[in-house]
N, C-alpha and C positions, 0 to 999 in steps of 0.2 A: 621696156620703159626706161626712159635717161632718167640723170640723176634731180633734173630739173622739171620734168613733166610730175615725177615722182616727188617730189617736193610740193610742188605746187597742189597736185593731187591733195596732199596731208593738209594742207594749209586750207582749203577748199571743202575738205571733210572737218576739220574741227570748226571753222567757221560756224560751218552749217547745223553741227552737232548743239556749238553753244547757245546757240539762234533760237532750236527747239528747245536746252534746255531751260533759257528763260522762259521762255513760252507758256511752258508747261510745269517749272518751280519742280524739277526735280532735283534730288539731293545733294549732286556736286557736278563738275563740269565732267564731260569723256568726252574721249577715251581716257584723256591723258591721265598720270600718275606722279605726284611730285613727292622726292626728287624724283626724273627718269632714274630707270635701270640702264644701265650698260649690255645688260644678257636679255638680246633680242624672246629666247623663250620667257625668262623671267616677265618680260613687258608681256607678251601676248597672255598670259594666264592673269596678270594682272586690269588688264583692260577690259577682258572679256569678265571675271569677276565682279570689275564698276558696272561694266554695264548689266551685269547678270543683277548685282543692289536696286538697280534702276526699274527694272522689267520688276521684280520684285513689291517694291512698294506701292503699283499700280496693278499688281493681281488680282483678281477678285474672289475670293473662294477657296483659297490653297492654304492659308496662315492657320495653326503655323504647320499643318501634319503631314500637306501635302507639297510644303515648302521644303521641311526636312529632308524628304523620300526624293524630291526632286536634287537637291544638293549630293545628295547618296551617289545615287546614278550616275549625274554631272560629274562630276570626281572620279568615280571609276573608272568614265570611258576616258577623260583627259589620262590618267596613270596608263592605262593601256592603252595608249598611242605612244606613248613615250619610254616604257618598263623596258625594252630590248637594248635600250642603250644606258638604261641605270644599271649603273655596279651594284653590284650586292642583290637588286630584289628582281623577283620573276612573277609574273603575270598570276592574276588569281582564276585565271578558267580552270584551272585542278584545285582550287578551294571550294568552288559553288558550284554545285551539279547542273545547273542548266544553262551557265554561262559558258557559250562556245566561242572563242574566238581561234580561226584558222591563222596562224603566223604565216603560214607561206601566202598569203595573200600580200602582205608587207614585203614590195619593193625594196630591192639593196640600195637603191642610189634615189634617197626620199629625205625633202627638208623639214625636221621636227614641227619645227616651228609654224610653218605655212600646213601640217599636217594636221598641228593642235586647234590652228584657226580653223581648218575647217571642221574637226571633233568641236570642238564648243559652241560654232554654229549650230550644227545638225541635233544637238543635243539638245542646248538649249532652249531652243526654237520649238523642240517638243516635249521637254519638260515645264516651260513655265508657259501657260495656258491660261486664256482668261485676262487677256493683256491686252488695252487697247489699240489700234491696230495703228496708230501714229506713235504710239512707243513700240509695239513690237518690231518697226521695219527696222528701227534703227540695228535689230540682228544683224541685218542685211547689210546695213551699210558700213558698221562695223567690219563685217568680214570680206567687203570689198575693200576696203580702204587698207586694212592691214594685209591682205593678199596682194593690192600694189605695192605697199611697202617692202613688201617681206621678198618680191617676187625680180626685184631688182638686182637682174646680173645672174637670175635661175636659168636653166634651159627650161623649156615646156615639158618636157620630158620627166623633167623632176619634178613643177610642177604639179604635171598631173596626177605622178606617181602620190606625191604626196596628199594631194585631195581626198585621192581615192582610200587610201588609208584612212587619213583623219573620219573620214564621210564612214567607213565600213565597219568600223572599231563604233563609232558612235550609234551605227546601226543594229550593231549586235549588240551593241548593253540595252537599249532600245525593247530590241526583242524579248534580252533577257526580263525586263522590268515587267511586258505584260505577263511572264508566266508568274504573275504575284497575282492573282486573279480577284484575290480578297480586294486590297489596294486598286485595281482598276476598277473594279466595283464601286468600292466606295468614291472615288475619285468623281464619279459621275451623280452620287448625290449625300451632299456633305450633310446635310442636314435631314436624316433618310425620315419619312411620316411614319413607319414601320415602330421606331422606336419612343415606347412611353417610358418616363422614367419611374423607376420604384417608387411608391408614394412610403413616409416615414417621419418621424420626426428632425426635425432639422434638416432634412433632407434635400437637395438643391430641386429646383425644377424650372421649368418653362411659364411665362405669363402672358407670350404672345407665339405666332406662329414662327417670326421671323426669327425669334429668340428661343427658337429647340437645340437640343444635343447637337453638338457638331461634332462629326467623328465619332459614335458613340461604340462602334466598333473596331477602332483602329488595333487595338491589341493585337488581331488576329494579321497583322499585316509583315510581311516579312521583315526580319532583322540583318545586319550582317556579322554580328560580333556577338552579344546575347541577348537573349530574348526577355520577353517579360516574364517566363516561367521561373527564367535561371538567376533573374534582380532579386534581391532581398525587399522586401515589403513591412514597412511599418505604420500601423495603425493609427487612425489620431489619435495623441495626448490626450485633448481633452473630450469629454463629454457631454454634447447639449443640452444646457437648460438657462433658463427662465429667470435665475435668482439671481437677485444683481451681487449677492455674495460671492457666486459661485467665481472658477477659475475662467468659465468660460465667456461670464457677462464680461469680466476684467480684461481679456483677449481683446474680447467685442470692441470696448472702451480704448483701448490702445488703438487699434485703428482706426477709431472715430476722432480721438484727441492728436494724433500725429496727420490724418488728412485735412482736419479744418486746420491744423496749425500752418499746415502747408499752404493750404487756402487762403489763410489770411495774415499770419505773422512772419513762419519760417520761409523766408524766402529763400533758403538753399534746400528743405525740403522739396517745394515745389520743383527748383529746377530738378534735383536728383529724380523725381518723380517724374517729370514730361520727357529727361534725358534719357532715360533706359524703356521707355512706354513702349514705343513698335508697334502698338495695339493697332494704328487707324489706318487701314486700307487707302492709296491714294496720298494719303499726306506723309506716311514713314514707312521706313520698309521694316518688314515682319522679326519678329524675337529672334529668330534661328539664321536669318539675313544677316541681322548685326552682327553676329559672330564671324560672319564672312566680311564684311567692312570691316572689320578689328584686324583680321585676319591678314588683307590683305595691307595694311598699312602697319603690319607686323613682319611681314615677307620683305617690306621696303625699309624698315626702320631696322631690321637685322642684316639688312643686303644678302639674304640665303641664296644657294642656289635655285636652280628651275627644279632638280631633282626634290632638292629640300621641301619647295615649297610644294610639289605635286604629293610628297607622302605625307603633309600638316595638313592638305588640304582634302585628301580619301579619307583620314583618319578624321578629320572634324568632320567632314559630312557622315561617315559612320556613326560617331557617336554624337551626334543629335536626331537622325534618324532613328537609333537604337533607343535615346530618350524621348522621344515622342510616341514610343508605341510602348514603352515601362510605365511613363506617366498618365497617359491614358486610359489605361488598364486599371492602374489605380483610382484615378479620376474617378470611373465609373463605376468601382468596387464600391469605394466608401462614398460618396454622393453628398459630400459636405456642401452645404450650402454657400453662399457668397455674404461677406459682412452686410454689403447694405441692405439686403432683406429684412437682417435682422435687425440693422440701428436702426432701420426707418421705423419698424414695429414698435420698439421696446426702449428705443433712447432719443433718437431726434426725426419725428415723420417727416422734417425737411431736407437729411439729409441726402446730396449726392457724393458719389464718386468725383475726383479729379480729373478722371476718363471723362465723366459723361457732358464735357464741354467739347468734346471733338467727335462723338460717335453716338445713335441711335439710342442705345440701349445702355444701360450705366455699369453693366459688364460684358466681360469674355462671357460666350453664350456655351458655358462647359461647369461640369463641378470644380470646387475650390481646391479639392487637396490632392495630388500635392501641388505647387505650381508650377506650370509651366517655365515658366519666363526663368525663377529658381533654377530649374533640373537643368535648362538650358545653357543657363547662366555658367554652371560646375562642369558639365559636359564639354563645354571647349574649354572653360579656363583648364579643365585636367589637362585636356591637347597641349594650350598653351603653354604651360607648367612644364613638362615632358620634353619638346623640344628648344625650351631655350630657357628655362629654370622659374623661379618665380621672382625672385628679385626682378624687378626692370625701370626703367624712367618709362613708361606708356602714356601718354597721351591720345584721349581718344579724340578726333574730331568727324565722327561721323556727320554730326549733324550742326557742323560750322555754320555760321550764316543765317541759319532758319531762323523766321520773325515769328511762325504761327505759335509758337511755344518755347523754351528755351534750350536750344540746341549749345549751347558755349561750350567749348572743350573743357573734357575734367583729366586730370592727370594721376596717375596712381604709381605706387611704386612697388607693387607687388599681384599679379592676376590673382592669387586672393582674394585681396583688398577689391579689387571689380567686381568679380562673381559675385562677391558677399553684398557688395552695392547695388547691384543690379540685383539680387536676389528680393532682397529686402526694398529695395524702391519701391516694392509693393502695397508696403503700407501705407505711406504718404500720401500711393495715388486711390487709399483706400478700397482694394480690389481685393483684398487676401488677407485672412489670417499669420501673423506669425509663423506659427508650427506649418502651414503650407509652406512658407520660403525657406526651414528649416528643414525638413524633409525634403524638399526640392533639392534644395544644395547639397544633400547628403545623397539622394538618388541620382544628380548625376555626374559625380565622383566617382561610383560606384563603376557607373558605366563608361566612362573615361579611362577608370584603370582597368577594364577590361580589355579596352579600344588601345589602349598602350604598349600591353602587351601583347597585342595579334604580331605577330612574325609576317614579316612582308617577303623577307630571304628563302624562303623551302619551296 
């Protein structure tokens, strides 16, 4: 392909890309990345990443547990396509028993890069499931579009060499993924009829069918770094009751006085609250998504390299995977209930959620403690933190542009300072106790400085 067919080609694919993405109000324009990167791999894990956001916010069924497990996999098979030519680190098929990948299949004369495009396809394409099938193709077109890009001035030979890796590495993590047999189980029915929940006081539960336990067994699902046995676990603070004396009605009352605040006067509560939500299927992409949005607009505002950015990127999907199967576990230990249950009962039977203007049900269909959104929140920020400190000028704009609720970019000057906002947004959107966002950020810290010190090099 000349340099002009090939041009026109890109020109012809973004078009077309932008065309659907008005169409369809998805989150920001792809492939593209601004600024471009210079380091042709750098672009391609970045691209596929947007579009990976993309496919994401239109899943139905995955958010966030099987979103995590999904991001895990994806990242490992991109790191091994590429580990033979990183200094310092060596492939993990000798850290995980069942992951085989044959090296001598890897061609000496293969281009990385057209390698990884086809790994992120292949992967992709079967890790995120449940996508409508006018967002799924764009996999397809993506990974044409940048294979003529990329394939200008290759021989075929290399090429193909390289397909074939990309395509074989993404097949064996693939394979590796179904020997989790728990995870593929559950994967097939998220909200299984099997599971009643403990009936107790204060204790969360179901009021509809559609509104059951999601995940209720994920604990059991594999980890790659530590498990839920090996996380430290703390109990809620407080104790259920009744008395508006108590500590616990005063909890209650905080998140009933800081979501109507939100509701009606604080108007940067509200936006802190609809900025970090994630919660609604089709409208945003999912809590553990975001941190892939941050992520990659962290890879371009540090200009790291491809190597850099492939080991931020195994190690965040590690440890959000790792905190959705610690958080879970707990979720379902202690079975804390959800505030508006309770303020409806005992303080305002008018009230709603902040959520429950954009979705079904006026909550996440899960128990309260610890949170989610929390664990998550601490989980990358540790990544974050790790490779490039916590000072920073960050700026997020995930969700620039958006009319349906207030997306306007917020700036921070420390991934603390996020975590802890995005932890705590919870209240505002009145979905969670305190002590849930306190424990959540404290769970997955935990897990992050696990995820830190894994050794990529042995």
């Amino acid at each position: 392909m000349n340099s002009f067919t090939r041009a026109l080609f890109l020109v012809l694919f973004i078009s077309m890309v932008s065309v659907s993405c008005s169409n369809e109000q998805l989150e920001e324009p792809i492939p593209t990345t601004t600024p471009v990167i210079t380091n042709e791999i750098t672009q391609v894990i970045l691209d596929w990443n947007q579009l990976w956001c993309q496919l994401d916010r239109y899943a139905t069924g995955m958010r966030p547990n099987a979103t995590t497990r999904a991001l895990a996999y994806i990242h490992l098979a991109a790191f091994e396509v590429c580990v033979e030519d990183m200094v310092s680190y060596t492939s993990n098929k000798d850290r995980y028993a069942e992951l085989e990948i044959d090296f001598t299949q890897r061609q000496p004369n293969i281009n990385i890069a057209i390698a990884l495009n086809a790994c992120y396809a292949t992967a992709i394409d079967h890790f995120m499931y449940n996508v409508p099938s006018n967002i799924d193709s764009q996999i397809a077109v993506l990974r044409q579009a940048k294979e003529a890009a990329l394939s200008d001035g290759i021989s075929d030979e290399v090429i193909q060499n390289s397909e074939d890796w990309g395509n074989y590495v993404a097949q064996q993590i693939i394979t590796y993924s179904q020997t989790d047999t728990e995870a593929e189980t559950q994967l097939l029915s998220p909200q299984p009829t099997s599971y009643e929940p403990p009936v107790g006081v204060g204790f969360w539960t179901y009021s509809d069918e559609a509104e059951r336990g999601l995940f209720p067994y994920w604990s059991s699902v594999r980890t790659f770094i530590i498990s839920s046995e090996e996380t430290s676990t703390v109990p809620p603070s407080l104790t259920y009751s009744e008395d508006v004396s108590s500590a616990y009605y005063t909890a209650m009352e905080e998140v009933y006085d800081a979501s109507e605040a939100a509701r009606t006067t604080d108007t940067e509560g509200l936006w802190i609250a609809e900025f970090w939500s994630n919660d609604v299927e089709g409208l945003m992409m999912s809590p553990p998504g975001r941190q892939i949005s941050i992520a990659n607009q962290l890879i371009t505002q540090y200009n790291i390299t491809h190597e850099e950015a492939l080991v931020l990127l195994l190690k965040l999907g590690f440890s959000l995977n790792d905190a959705a199967v610690s958080t879970w576990a707990d979720k379902y230990e202690y079975m804390v209930m959800r505030p508006s249950v309770y303020i409806q009962e005992f303080i305002d039977p008018t009230f709603q959620t902040n959520l429950f203007p954009f979705i079904s049900w006026p909550n996440p269909t899960f128990p309260s403690y610890p949170s989610g959104h929390s664990t998550f929140a601490s989980a990358a920020a540790g990544i974050f933190i790790h490779h490039f400190g916590d000072n920073t000028d960050f700026t997020d704009r995930s969700h620039e542009g958006r009319t349906e609720f207030r997306g306007d970019p917020r700036t921070y000057s420390t991934f603390t300072d996020m975590a802890a906002e995005n932890g705590f947004s919870r209240l505002p959107l009145g979905v969670h106790l305190r002590m849930d966002c306190t424990e959540g950020l404290r769970l997955g810290y935990e897990i992050s400085d696990a995820v830190n010190t894994f050794d990529l090099s042995q």
